[in-house]
N, C-alpha and C positions, 0 to 999 in steps of 0.2 A: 351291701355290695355282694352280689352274687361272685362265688368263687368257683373258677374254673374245675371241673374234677382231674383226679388222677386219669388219664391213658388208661384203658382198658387192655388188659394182658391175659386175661383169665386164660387164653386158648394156648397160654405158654406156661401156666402154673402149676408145676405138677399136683399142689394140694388142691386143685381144684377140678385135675382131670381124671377121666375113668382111662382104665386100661387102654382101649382101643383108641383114647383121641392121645393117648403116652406112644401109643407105637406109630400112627397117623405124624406126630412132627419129629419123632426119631427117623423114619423114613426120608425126612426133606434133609435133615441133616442130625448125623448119631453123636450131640453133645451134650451133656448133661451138667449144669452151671449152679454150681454152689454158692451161693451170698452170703457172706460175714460180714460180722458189725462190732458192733459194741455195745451195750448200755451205758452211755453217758452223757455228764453234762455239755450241752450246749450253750451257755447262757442262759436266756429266758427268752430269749426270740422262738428257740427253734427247740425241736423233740428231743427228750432223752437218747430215742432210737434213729436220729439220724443216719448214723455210720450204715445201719444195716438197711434201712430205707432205702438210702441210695445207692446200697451194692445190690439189692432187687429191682428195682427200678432201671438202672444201667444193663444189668444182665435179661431182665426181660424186654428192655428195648431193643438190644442183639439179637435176643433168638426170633422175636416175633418179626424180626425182619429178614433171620436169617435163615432159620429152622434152629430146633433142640429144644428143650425143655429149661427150666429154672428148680429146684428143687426149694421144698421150703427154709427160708431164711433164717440164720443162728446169730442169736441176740448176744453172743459171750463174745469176749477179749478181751487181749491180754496188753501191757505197757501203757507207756504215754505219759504218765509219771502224772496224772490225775485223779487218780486212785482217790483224792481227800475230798474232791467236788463233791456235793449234793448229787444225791440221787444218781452216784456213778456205781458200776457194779463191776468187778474187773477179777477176772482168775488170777490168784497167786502166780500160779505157774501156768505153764502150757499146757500140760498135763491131759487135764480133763478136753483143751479144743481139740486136740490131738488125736487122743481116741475117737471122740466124735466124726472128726473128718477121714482117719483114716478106715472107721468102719465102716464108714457110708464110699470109701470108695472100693474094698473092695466088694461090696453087693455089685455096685455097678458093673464091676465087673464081671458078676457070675451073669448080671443082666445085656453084655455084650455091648457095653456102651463104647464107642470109640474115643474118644472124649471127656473127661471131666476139667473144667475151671474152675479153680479155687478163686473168688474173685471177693477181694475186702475191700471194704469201705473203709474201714477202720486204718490208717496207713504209718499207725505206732512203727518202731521199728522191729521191736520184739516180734509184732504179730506179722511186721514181713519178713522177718526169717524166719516165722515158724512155719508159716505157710508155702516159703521156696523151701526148706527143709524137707517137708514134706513130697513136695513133688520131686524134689530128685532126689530122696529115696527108692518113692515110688518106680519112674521111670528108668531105673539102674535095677531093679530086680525083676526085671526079664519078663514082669506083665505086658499082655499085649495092649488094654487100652491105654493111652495115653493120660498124663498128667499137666494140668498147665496153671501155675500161681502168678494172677496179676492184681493189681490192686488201685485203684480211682487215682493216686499220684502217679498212674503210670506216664513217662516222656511223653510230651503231645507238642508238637511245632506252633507255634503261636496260636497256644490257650490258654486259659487262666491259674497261673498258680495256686496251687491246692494251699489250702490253709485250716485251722480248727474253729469253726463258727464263723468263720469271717463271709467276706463276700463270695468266695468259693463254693462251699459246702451251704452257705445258704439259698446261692441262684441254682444248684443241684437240686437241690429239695425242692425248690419254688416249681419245675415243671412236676416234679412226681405227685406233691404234695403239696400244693400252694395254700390250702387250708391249715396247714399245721406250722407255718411264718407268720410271723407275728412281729415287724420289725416295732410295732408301738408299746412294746413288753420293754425296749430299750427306753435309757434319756433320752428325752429330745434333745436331736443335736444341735437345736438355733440355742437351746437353754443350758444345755452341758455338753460344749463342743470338748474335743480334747486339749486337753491341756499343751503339751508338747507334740503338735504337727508333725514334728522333725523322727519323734521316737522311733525305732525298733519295732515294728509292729508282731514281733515274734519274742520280744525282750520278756527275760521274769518279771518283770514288774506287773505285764497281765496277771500273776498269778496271785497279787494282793488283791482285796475283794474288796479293797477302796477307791479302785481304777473306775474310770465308766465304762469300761468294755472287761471288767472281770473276766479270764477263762475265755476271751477269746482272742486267737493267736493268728492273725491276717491283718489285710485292710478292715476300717470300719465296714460292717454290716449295714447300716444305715445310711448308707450312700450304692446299696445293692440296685440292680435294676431290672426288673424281673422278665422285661426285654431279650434280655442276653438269654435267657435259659433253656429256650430250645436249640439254638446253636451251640451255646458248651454242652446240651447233653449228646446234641448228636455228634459231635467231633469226638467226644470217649466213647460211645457204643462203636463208632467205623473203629477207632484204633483196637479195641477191642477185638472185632471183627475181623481185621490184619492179621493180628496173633492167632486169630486162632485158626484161620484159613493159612496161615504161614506152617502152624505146627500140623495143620492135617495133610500139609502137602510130601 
């Protein structure tokens, strides 16, 4: 089966632009859009690097519709209490994202940026206060460009509740990345339905790794419908787009 590719964004990706196509979409609009993530498990349906995949993918669908740039994508974070999955890789502390973000935004700033969104994938709650922490630091010490931390659970009016591998995070990927789903890595669910229908689909009991949906914390994934996924992407890049035309107003 031929799989659809990724959207094409290169003309919003700053690791792919020269100087002059950098000041070419600062021109349309002076925002400069940071993606975080995480490295972690997914299950076995979907990538390690989801979290950060689909905070690139959401922020380059904004800018290229709206003007600004994307800056390259940061694979670290922090909570969520995962930390013991396979193949997760999670900072201690804040520490280290901290530095990272905050020295990339003051460059920005010597670079006259109007703008920067701190925007994660990753929606632990550790990593959303580290990232509102940050920006209202930022914006309370009398720099002029702006600060703005939002993050893929942001409020959206009838749309799909965010979840960890579930049907959320999996129909997000599925437009950016529909090559990297994989819902046949799961049971088959005519052969291994769930057991309890009724369950908690957020209950610890995901987190025994005798479950058939191990480590993932939503609706089943395997009832996803890859239908839906250009409408949930584009209802998160408009809200997106809200905020940030709200704060530059």
């Amino acid at each position: 089966m031929r799989v659809k590719l990724m959207p094409n964004f290169e003309h919003v990706r700053a690791e792919l632009m020269r100087p002059e196509q950098i000041r070419d979409a600062l021109a349309i609009k002076s925002v400069a859009y940071i993606p975080i993530g995480a490295t972690e498990f997914h299950q076995e349906h979907l990538p390690i690097g989801l979290d950060t995949l689909n905070a690139q993918g959401l922020t380059c669908m904004t800018a290229s519709r709206t003007g600004g740039i994307v800056l390259p994508p940061l694979y670290v974070g922090t909570g969520g209490g995962h930390k013991s999955y396979p193949w997760t890789i999670m900072m201690e502390d804040s520490k280290e994202i901290r530095a990272i973000l905050e020295n990339t935004l003051r460059r920005l700033e010597i670079f006259e940026i109007e703008l920067a969104v701190i925007f994660s994938g990753h929606f632990a709650p550790e990593q959303l206060d580290l990232i509102e922490s940050i920006s209202k630091d930022w914006n309370s010490s009398g720099n002029k460009m702006k600060v703005l931390a939002l993050s893929i659970n942001m409020e959206i009016r009838d749309s799909m509740a965010p979840d960890h591998a579930g049907i959320f995070e999996t129909t997000v990927l599925s437009y950016f990345h529909p090559e990297s789903v994989d819902i046949s890595a799961l049971p088959d669910a005519q052969e291994f339905p769930l057991e309890d229908i009724d369950e908690d689909v957020f209950g610890l009991q995901r987190h025994d790794p005798a479950h058939i949906l191990w480590g993932v914390f939503g609706p089943d994934p395997r009832n996803y419908d890859p239908s839906m996924a250009e409408a949930l992407v584009t209802k998160i890049s408009h809200a997106i787009e809200q905020e940030v035309l709200r704060t530059l107003s």
